[in-house]
C-alpha positions in Angstrom: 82.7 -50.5 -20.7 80.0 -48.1 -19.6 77.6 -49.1 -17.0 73.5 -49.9 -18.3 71.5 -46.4 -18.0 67.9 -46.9 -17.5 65.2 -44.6 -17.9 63.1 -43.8 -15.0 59.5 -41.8 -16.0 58.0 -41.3 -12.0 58.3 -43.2 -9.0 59.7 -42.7 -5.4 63.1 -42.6 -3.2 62.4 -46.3 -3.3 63.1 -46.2 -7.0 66.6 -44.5 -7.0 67.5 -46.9 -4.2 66.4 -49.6 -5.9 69.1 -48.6 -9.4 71.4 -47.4 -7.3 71.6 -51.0 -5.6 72.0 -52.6 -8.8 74.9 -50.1 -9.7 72.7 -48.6 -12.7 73.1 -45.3 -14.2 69.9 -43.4 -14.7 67.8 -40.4 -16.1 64.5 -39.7 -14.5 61.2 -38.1 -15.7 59.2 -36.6 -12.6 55.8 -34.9 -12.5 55.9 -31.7 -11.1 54.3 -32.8 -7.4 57.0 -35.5 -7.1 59.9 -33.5 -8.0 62.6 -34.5 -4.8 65.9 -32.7 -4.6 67.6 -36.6 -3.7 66.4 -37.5 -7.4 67.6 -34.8 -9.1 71.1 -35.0 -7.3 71.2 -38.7 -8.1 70.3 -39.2 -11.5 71.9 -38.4 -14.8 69.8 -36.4 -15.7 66.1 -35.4 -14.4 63.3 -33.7 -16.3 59.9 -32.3 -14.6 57.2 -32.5 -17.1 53.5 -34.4 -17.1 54.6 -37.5 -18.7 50.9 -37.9 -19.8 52.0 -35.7 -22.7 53.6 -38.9 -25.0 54.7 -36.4 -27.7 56.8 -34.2 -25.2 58.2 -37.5 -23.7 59.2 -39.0 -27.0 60.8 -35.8 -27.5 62.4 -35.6 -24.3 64.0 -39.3 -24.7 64.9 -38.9 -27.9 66.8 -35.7 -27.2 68.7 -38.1 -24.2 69.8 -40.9 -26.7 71.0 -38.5 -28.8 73.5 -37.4 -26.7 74.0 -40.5 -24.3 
């Protein structure tokens, strides 16, 4: 069985430690000021984009479920 994936859209290093504690896979939307290189290297899959913008979001997400 595959472990739960979880979508992240912003936060901190406190946020990856917090999924990686609970053993969760994840994919992680970051605005350009908060991009970290321990992010990208630990998540799934990362995306830097204003997240403000719903419509390139949804499009985003949709793209990941698709293929997750």
């Amino acid at each position: 069985m595959r472990r739960k994936h979880v979508l992240a859209i912003g936060g901190r290093n406190s946020t990856v430690d917090k999924l990686e504690k609970l053993g969760l896979r994840f994919s992680m939307v970051q605005i350009p000021g908060w991009v970290d290189e321990r992010q990208y290297a630990s998540a799934e899959r990362y995306a830097v984009l204003d997240y403000e913008d719903l419509g390139e979001l949804l499009a985003l997400c949709r793209a990941w479920h698709r293929i997750d």
